[in-house]
N, C-alpha and C positions, 0 to 999 in steps of 0.2 A: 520472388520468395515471399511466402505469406507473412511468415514471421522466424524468430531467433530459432535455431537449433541448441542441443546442448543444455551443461549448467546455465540455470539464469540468475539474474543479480533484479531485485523487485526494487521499484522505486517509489517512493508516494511523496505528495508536497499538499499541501492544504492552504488554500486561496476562501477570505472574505469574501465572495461578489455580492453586490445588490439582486434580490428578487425580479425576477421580470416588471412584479406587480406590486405596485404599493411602495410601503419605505423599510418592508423586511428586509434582514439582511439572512443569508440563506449561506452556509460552512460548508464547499464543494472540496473533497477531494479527489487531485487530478492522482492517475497513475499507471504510471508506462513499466514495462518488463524491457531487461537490456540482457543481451548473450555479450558479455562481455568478449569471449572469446571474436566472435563474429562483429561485434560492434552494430549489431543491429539494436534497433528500439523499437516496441510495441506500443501500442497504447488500448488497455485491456480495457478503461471504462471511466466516469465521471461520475462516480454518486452523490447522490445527497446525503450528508449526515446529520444524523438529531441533531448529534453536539461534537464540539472539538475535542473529547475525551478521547486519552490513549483506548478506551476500550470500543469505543465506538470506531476508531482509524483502524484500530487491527479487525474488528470485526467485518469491515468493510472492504480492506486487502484481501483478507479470507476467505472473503465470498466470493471476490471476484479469480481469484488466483484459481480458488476450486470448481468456478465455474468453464471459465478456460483448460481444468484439467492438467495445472503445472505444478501442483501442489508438490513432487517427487523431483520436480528439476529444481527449485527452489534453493541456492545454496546460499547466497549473502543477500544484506538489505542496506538499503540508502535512503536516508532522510536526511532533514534538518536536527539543528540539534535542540527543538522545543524540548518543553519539561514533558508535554504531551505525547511523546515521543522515546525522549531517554528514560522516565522512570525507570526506578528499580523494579515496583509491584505494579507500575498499573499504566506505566509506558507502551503506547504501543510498538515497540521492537520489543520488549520482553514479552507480550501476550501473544505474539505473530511468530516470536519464537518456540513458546511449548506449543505452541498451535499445530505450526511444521515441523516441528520437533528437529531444531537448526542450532547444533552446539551445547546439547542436551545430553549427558549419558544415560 
């Protein structure tokens, strides 16, 4: 099976690693797709981001969800519970949400 069928559940988590090079420290977020139904998991892709901002984590989910073309299967989201993340205005699960427009009338 290549990957999930079905509604998906998007998952994203944001890891510090060290730079290959040097003593930068460089903000990767990892982030895998689960068919919750099927219990399968993806793993869509590992960017690098400018910054740890909610807008930069959803802008980054977004890209890659749209890139993969799941943009329409998208039904729930899973994170941690950072501020980077819950905001009300500038979380990314609120901006990922008008994004896909998930829970929105």
């Amino acid at each position: 099976m290549d990957g999930p069928t079905g509604p998906l559940t998007i998952h994203w988590d944001g890891k510090i690693l060290p730079a290959l090079t040097g003593n930068d420290k460089v903000d990767w977020l990892w982030l895998a797709v689960l068919d919750s139904g099927n219990g399968v998991m993806k793993l869509l892709g590992v960017p690098k981001l400018p910054a740890g901002t909610g807008e930069a984590q959803a802008n980054a989910v977004y890209q890659l969800i749209d890139d993969w073309q799941l943009t329409a299967r998208i039904q729930s989201m899973c994170f941690d519970t950072t501020a980077s993340n819950t905001g009300s205005k500038a979380g990314a699960c609120t901006i990922l949400s008008q994004k896909l427009q998930i829970g929105l009338d």
